[in-house]
N, C-alpha and C positions, 0 to 999 in steps of 0.2 A: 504494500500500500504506500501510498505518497500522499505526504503532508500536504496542504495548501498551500505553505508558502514554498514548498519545494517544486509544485506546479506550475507556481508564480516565477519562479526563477529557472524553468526549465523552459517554458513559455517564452523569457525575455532570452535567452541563451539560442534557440531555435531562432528568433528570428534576428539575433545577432550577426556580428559581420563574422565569427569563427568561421573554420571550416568542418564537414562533418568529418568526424574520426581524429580530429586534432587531440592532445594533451595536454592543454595549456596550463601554466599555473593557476595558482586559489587569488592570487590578486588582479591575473589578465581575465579569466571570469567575473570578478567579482566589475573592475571596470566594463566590460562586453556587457554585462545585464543591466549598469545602471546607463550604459550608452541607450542601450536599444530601449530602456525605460521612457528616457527622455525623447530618443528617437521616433517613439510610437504613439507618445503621447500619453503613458501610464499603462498599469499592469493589462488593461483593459483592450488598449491597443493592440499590445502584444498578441492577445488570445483573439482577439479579432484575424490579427496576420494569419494567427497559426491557423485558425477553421478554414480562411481562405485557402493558402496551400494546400491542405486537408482536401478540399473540397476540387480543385485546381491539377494539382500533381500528390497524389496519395502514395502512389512509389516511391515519389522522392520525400514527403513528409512521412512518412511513419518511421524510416532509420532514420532520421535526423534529429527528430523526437527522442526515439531510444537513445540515440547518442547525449542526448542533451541530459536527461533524467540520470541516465549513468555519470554521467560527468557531475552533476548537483550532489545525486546521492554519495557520491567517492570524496565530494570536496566539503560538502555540509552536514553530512550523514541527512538521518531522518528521525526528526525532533518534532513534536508535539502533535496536537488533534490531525488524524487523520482523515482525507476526502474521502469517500464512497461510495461512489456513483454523484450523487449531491448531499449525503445525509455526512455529517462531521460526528465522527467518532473519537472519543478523550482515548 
């Protein structure tokens, strides 16, 4: 399961300028997500980019996604209330 904010931060990472499969550090992430934050207009933006791709090229957005999540969960772990479907679990 994935946290909300690790959603939130695999969301902003996806639609960042990274590339998929890269390894970058915990501080050139952490800059990439509040880029693409500002660049999209807020976390809301972000997940808006992401349904489009989604929705656009699905081949290319679902590994790039897993890539993103892997890279958050390896550099953030996974801390607090839980997403699930839509219901938030402590």
């Amino acid at each position: 399961m994935t946290t909300m904010l690790a959603a939130a931060r695999a969301e902003a990472l996806f639609t960042s300028h990274l590339s998929t499969g890269s390894h970058p550090s915990g501080d050139i992430v952490a800059e990439a997500i509040r880029d693409a934050v500002r660049a999209h207009g807020g976390v809301r933006g972000c997940a808006a980019d992401v349904a489009f791709e989604y929705g656009d090229h699905p081949e290319m957005a679902a590994p790039r996604m897993r890539w993103a999540l892997d890279l958050v969960h390896t550099l953030y772990g996974d801390r607090g209330p839980r997403c699930v479907g839509w219901a938030l679990v402590a």
